[in-house]
PDB file of N, CA, C and O in Angstrom:
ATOM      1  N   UNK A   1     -12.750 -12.911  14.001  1.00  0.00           N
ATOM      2  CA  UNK A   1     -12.608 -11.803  13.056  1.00  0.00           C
ATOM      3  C   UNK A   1     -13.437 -12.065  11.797  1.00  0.00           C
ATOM      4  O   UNK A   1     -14.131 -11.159  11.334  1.00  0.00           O
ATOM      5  N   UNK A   2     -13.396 -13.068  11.326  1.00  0.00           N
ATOM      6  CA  UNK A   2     -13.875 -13.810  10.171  1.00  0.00           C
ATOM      7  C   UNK A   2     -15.611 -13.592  10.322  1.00  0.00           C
ATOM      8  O   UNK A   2     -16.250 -12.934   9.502  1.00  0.00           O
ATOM      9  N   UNK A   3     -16.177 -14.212  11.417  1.00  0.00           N
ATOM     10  CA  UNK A   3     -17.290 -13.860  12.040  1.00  0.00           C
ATOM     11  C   UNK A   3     -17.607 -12.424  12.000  1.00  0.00           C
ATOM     12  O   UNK A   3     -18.702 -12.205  11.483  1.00  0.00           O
ATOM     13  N   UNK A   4     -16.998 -11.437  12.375  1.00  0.00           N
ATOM     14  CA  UNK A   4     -17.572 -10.262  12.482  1.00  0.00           C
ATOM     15  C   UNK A   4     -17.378  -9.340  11.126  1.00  0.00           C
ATOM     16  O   UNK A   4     -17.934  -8.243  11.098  1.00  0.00           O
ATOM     17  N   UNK A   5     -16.588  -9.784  10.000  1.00  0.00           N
ATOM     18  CA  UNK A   5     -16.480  -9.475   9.040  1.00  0.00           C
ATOM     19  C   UNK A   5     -17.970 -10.119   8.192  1.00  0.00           C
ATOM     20  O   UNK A   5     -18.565  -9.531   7.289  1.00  0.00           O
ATOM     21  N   UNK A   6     -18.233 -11.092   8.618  1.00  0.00           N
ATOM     22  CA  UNK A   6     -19.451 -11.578   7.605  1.00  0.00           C
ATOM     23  C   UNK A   6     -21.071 -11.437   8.158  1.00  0.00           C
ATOM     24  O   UNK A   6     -22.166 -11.712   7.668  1.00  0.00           O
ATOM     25  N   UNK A   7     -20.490 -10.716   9.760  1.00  0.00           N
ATOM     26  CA  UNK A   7     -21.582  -9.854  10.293  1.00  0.00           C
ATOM     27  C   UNK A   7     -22.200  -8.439   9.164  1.00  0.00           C
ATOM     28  O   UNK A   7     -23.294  -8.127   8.692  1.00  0.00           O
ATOM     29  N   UNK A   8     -20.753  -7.870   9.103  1.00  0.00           N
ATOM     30  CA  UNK A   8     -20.457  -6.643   9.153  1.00  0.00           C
ATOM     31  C   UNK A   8     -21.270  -6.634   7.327  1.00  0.00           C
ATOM     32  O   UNK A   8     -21.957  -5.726   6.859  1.00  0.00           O
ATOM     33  N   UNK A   9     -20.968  -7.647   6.799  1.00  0.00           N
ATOM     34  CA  UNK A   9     -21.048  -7.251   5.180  1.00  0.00           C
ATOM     35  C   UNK A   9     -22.696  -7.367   5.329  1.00  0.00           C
ATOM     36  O   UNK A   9     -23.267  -6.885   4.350  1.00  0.00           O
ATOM     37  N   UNK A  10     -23.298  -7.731   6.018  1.00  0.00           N
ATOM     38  CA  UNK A  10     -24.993  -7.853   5.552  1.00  0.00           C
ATOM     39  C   UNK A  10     -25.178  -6.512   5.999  1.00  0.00           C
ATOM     40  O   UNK A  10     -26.389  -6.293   6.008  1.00  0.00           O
ATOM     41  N   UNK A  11     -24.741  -5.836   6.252  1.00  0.00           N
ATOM     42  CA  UNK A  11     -25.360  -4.354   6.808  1.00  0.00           C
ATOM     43  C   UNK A  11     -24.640  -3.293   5.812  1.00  0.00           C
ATOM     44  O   UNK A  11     -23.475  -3.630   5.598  1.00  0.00           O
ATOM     45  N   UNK A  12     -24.954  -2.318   5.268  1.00  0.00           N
ATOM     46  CA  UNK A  12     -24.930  -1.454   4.922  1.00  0.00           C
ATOM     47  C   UNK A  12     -23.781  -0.633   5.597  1.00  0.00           C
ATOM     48  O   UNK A  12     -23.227   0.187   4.865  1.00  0.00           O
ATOM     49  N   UNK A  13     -23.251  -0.761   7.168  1.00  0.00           N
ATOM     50  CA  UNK A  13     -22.486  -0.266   7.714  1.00  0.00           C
ATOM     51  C   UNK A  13     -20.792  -0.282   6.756  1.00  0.00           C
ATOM     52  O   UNK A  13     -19.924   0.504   6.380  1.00  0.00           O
ATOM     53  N   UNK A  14     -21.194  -2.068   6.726  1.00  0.00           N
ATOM     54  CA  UNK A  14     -19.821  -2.333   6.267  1.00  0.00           C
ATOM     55  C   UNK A  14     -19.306  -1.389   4.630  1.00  0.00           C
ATOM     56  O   UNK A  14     -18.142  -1.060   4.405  1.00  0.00           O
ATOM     57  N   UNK A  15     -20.343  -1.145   3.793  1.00  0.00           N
ATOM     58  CA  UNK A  15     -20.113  -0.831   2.630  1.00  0.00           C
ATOM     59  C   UNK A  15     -20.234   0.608   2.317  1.00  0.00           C
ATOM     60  O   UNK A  15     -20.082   0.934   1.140  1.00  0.00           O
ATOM     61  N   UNK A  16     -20.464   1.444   3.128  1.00  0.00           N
ATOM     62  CA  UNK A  16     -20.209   2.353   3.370  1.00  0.00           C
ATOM     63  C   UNK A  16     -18.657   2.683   4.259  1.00  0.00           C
ATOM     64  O   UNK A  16     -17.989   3.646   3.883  1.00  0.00           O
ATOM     65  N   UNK A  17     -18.294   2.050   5.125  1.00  0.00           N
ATOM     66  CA  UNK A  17     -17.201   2.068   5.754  1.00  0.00           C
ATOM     67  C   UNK A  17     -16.000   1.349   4.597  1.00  0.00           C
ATOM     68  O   UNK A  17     -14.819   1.696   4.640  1.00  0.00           O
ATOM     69  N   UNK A  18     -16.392   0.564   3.833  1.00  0.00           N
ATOM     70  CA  UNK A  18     -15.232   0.031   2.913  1.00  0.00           C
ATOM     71  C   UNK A  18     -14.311   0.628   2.211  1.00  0.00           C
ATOM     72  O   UNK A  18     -13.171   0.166   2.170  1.00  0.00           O
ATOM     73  N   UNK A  19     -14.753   2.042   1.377  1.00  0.00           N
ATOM     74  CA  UNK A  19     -13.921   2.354   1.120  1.00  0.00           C
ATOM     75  C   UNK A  19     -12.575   3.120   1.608  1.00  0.00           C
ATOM     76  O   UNK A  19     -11.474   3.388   1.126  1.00  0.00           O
ATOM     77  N   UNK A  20     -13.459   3.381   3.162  1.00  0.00           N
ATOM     78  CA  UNK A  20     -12.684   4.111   4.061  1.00  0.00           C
ATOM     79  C   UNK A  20     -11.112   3.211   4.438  1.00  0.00           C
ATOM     80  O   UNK A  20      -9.914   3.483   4.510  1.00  0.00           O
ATOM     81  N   UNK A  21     -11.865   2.203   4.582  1.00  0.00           N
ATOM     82  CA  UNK A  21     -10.993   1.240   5.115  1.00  0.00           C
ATOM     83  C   UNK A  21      -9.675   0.775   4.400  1.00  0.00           C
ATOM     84  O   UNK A  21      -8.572   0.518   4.881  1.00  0.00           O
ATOM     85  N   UNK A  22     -10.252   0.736   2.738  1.00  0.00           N
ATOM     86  CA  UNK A  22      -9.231   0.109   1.838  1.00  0.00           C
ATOM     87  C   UNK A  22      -8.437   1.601   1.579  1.00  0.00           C
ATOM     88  O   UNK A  22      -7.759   1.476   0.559  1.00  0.00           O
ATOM     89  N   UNK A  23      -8.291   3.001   2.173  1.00  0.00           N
ATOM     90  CA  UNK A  23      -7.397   4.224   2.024  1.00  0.00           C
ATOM     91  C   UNK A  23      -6.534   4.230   2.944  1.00  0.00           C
ATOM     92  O   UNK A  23      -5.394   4.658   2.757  1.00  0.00           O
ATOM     93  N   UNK A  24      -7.028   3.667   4.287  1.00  0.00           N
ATOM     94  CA  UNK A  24      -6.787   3.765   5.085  1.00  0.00           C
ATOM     95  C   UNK A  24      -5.066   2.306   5.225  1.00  0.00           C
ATOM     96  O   UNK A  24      -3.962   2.336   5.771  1.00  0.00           O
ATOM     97  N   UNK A  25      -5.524   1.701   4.720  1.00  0.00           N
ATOM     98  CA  UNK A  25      -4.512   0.063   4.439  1.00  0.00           C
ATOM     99  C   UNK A  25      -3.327   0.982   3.519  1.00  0.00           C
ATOM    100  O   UNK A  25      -2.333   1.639   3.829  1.00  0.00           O
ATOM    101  N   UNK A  26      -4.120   0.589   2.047  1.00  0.00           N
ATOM    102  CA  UNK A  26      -3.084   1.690   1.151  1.00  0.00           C
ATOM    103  C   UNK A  26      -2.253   2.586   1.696  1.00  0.00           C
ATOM    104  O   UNK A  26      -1.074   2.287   1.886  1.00  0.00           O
ATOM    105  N   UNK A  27      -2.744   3.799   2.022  1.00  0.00           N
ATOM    106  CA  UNK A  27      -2.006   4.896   3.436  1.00  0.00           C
ATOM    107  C   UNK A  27      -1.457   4.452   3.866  1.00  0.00           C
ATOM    108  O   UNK A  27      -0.360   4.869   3.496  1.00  0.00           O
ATOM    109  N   UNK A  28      -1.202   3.051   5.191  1.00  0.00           N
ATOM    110  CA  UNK A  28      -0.277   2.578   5.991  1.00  0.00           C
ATOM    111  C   UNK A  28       0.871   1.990   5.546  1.00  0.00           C
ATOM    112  O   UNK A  28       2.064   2.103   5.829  1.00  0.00           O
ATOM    113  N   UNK A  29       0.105   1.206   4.633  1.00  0.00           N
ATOM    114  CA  UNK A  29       1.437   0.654   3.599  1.00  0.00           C
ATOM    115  C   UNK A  29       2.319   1.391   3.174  1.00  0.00           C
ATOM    116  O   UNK A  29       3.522   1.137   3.225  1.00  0.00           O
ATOM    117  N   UNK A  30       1.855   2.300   2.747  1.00  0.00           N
ATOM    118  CA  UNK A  30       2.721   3.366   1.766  1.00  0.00           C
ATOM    119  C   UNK A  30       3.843   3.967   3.125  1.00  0.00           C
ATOM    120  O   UNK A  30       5.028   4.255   2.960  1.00  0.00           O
ATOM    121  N   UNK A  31       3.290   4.022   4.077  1.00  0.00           N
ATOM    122  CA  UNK A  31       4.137   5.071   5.413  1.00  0.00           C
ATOM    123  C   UNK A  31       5.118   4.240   5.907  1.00  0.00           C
ATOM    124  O   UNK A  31       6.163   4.570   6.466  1.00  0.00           O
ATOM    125  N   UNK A  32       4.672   3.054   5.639  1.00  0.00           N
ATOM    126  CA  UNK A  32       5.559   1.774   6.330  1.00  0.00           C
ATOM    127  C   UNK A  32       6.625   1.478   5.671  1.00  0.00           C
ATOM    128  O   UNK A  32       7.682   1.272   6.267  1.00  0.00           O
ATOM    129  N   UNK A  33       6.514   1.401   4.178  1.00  0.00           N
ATOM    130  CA  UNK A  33       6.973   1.428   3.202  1.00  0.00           C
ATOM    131  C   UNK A  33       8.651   2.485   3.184  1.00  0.00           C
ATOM    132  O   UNK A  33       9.853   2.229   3.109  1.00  0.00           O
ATOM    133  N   UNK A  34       7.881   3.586   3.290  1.00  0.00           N
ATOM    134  CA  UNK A  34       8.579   4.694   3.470  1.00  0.00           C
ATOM    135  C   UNK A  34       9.369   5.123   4.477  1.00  0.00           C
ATOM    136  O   UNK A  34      10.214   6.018   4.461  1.00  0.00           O
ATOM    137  N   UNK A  35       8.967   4.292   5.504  1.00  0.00           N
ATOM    138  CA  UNK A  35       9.918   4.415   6.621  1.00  0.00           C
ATOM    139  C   UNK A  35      11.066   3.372   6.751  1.00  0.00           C
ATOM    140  O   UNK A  35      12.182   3.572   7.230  1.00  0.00           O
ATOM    141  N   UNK A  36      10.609   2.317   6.272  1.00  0.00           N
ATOM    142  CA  UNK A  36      11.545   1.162   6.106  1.00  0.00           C
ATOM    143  C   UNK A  36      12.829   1.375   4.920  1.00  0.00           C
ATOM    144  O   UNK A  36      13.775   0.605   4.752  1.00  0.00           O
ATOM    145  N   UNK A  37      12.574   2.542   4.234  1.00  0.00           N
ATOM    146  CA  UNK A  37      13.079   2.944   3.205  1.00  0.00           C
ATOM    147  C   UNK A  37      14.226   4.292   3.769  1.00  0.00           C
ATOM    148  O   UNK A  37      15.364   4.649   3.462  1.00  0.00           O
ATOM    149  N   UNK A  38      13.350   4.665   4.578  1.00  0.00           N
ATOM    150  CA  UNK A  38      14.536   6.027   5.169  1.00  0.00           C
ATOM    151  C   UNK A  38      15.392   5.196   6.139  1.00  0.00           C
ATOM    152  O   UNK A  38      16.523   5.640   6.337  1.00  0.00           O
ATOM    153  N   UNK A  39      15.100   4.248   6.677  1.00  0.00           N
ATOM    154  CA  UNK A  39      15.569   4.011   7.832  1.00  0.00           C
ATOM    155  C   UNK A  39      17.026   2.758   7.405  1.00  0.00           C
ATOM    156  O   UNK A  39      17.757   2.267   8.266  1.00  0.00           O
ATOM    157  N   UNK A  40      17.132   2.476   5.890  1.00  0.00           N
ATOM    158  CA  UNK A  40      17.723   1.197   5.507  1.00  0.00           C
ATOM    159  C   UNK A  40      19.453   2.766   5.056  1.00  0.00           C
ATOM    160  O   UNK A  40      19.484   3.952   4.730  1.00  0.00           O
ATOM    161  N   UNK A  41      20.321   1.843   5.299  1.00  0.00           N
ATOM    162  CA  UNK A  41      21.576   2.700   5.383  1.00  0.00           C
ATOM    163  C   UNK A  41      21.507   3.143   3.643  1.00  0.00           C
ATOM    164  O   UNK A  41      20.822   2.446   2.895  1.00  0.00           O
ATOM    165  N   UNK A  42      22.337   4.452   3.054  1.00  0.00           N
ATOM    166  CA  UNK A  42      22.174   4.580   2.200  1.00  0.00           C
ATOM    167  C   UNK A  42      23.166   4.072   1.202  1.00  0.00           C
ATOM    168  O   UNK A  42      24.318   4.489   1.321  1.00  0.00           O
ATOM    169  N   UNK A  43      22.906   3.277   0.283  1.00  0.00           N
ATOM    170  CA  UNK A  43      23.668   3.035  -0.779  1.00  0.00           C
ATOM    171  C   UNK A  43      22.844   1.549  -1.056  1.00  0.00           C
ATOM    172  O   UNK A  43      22.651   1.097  -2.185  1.00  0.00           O
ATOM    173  N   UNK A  44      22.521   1.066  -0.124  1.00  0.00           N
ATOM    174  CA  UNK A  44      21.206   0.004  -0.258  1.00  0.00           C
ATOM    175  C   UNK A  44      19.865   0.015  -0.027  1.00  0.00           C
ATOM    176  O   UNK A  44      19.117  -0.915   0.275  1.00  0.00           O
ATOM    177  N   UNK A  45      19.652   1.133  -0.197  1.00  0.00           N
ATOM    178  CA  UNK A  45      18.697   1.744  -0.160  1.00  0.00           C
ATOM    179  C   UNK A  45      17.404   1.449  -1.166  1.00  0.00           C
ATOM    180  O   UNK A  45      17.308   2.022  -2.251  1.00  0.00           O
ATOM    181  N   UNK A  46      16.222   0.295  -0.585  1.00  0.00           N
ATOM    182  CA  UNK A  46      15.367   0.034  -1.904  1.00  0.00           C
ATOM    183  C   UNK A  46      14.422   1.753  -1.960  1.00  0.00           C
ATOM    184  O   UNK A  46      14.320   2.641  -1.114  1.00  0.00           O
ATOM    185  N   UNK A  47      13.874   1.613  -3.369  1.00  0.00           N
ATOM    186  CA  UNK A  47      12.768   2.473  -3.143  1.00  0.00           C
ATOM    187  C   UNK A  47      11.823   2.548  -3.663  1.00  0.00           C
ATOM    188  O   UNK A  47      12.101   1.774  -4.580  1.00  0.00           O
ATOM    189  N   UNK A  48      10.610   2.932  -3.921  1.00  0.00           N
ATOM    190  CA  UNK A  48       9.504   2.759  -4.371  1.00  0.00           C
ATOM    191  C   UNK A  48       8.742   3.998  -5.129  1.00  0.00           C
ATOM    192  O   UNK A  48       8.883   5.209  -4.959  1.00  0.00           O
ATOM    193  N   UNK A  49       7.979   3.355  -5.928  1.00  0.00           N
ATOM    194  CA  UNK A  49       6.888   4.668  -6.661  1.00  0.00           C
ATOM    195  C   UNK A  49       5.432   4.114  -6.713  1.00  0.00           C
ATOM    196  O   UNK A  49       4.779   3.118  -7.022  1.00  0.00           O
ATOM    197  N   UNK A  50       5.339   5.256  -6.265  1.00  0.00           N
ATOM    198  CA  UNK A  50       3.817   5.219  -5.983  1.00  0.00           C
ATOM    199  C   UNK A  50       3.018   5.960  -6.753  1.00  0.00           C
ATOM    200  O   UNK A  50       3.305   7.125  -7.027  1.00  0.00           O
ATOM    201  N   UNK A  51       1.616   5.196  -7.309  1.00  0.00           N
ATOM    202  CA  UNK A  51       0.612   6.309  -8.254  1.00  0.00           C
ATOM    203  C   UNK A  51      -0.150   6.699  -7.162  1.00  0.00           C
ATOM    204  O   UNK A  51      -0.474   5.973  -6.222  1.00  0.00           O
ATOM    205  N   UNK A  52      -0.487   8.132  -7.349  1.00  0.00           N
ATOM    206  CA  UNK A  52      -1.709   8.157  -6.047  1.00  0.00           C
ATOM    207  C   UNK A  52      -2.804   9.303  -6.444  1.00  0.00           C
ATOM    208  O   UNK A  52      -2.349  10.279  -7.040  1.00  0.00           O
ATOM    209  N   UNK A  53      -4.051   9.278  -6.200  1.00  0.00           N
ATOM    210  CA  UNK A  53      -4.872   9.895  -6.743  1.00  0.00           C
ATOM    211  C   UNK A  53      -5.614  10.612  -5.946  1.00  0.00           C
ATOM    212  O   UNK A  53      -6.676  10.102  -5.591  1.00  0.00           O
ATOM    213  N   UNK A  54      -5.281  11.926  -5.469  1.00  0.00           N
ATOM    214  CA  UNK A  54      -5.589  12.507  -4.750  1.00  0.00           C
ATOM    215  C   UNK A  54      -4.807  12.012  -3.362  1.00  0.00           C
ATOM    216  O   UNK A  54      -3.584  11.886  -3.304  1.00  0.00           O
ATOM    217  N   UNK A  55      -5.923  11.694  -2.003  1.00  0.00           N
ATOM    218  CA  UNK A  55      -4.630  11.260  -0.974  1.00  0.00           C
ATOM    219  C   UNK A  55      -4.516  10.323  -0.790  1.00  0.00           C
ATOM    220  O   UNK A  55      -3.749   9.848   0.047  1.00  0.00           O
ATOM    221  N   UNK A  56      -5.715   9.353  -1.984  1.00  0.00           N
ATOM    222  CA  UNK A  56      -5.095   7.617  -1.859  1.00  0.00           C
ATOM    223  C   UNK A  56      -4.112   7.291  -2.871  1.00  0.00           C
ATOM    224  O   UNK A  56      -3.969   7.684  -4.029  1.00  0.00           O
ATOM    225  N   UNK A  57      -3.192   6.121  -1.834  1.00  0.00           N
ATOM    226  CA  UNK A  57      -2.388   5.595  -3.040  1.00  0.00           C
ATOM    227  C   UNK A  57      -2.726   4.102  -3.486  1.00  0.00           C
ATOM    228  O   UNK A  57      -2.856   3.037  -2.883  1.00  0.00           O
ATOM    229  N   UNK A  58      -2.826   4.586  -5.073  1.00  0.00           N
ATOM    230  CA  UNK A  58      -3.535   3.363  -6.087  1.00  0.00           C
ATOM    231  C   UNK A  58      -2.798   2.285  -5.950  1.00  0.00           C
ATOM    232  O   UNK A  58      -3.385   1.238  -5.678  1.00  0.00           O
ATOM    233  N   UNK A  59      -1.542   2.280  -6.083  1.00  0.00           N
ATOM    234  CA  UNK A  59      -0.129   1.383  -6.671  1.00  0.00           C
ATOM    235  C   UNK A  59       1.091   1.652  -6.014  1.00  0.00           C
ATOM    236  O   UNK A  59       1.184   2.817  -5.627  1.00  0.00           O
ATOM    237  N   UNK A  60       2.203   0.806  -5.737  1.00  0.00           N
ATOM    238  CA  UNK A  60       3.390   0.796  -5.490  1.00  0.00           C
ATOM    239  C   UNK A  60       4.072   0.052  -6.413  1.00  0.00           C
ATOM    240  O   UNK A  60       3.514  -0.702  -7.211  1.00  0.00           O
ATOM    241  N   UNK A  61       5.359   0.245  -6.337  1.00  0.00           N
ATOM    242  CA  UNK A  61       5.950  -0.211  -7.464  1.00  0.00           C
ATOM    243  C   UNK A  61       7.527  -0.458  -6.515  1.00  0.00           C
ATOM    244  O   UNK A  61       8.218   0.559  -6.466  1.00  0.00           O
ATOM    245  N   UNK A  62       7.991  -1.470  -5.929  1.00  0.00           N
ATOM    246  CA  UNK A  62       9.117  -1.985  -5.117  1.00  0.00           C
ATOM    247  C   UNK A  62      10.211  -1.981  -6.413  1.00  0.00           C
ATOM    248  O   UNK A  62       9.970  -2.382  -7.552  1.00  0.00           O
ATOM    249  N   UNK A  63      11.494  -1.407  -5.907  1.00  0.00           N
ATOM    250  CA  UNK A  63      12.884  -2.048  -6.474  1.00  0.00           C
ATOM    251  C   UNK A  63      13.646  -1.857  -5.484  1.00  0.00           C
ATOM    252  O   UNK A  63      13.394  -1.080  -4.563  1.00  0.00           O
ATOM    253  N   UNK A  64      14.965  -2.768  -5.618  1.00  0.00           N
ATOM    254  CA  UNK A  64      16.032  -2.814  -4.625  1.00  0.00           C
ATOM    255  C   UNK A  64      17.433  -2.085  -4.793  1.00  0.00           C
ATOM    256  O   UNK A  64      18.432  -2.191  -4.082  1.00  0.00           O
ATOM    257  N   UNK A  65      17.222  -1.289  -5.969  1.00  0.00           N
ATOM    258  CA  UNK A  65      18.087  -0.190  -5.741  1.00  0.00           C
ATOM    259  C   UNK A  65      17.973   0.574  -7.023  1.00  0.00           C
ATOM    260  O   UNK A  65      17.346  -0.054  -7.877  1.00  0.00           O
ATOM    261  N   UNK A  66      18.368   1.660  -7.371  1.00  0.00           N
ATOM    262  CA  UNK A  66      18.266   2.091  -8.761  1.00  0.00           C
ATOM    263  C   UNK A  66      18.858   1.801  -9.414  1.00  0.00           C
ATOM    264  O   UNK A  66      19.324   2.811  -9.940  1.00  0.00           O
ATOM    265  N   UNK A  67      19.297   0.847  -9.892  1.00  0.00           N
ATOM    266  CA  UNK A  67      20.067   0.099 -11.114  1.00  0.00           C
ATOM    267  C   UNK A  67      19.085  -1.271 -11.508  1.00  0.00           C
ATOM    268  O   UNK A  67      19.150  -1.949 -12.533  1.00  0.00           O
ATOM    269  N   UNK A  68      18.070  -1.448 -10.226  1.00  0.00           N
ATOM    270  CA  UNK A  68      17.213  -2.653 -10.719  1.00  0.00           C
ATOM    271  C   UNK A  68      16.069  -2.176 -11.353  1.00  0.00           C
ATOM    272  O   UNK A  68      15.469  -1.191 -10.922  1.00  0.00           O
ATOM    273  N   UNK A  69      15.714  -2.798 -12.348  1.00  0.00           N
ATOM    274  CA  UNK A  69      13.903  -2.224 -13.335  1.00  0.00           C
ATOM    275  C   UNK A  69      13.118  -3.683 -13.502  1.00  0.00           C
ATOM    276  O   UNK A  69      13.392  -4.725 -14.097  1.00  0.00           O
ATOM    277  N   UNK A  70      11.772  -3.141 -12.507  1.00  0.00           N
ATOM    278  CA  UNK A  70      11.272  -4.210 -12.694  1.00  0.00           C
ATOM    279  C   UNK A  70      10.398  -4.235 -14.112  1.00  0.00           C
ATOM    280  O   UNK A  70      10.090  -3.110 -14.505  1.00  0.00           O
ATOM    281  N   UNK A  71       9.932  -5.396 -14.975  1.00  0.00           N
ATOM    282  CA  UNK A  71       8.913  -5.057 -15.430  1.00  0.00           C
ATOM    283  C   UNK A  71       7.530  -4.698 -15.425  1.00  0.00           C
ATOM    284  O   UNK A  71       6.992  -5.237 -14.458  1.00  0.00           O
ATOM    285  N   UNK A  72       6.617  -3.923 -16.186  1.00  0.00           N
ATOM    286  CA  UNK A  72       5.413  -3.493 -15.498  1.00  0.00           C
ATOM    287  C   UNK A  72       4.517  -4.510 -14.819  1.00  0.00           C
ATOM    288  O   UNK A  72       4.248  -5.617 -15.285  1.00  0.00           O
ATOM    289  N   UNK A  73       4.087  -4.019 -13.673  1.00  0.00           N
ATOM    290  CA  UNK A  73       3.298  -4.975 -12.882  1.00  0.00           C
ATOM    291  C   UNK A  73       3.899  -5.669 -11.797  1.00  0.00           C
ATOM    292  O   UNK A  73       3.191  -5.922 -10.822  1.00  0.00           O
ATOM    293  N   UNK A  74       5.330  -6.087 -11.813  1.00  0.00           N
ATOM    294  CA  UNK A  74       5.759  -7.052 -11.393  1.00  0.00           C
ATOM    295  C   UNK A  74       6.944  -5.694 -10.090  1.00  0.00           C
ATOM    296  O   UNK A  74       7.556  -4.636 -10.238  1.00  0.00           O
ATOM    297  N   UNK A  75       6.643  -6.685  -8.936  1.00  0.00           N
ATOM    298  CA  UNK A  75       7.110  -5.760  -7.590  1.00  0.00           C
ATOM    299  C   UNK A  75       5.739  -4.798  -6.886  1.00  0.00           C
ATOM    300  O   UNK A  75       5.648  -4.219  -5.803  1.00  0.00           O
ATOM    301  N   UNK A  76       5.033  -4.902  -7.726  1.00  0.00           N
ATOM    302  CA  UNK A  76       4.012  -4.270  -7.698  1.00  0.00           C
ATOM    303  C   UNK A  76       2.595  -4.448  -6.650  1.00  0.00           C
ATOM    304  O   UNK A  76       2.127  -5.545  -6.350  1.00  0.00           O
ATOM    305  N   UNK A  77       2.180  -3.441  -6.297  1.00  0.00           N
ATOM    306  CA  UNK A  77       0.807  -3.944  -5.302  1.00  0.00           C
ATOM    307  C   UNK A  77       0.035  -2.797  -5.538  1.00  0.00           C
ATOM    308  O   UNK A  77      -1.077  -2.684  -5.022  1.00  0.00           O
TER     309      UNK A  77
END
């Protein structure tokens, strides 16, 4: 993998395809996120906020229930 990643960066292919790629991660995360979140019984229920700019999302922001506050940055990806 490592190999074909350091194929991939001498070509023009890769850097054009990059940003696709890093919406595409963000996106999954966020769905995964969100499903792991509907799917947890309710009253323990973590949940998350997300900044998103247009249909990528920039940031998440994890807590484990609404009574917890993280500080800025922190829970964060």
């Amino acid at each position: 993998m490592l190999h074909l990643l350091l194929l991939l960066s001498t070509s023009q292919v890769f850097v054009s395809w990059l940003p696709l790629f890093l919406a595409i991660n963000f996106n999954v995360t966020f769905l995964l996120f969100a499903e792991y979140n509907h799917s947890r019984p309710s009253g323990s229920r973590p949940w998350t906020v997300c900044s998103r700019q247009g249909s990528s999302v920039l940031s998440c922001c994890a807590r484990l229930d609404s009574s917890t506050s993280f500080p800025a940055g922190i829970g964060c990806w």
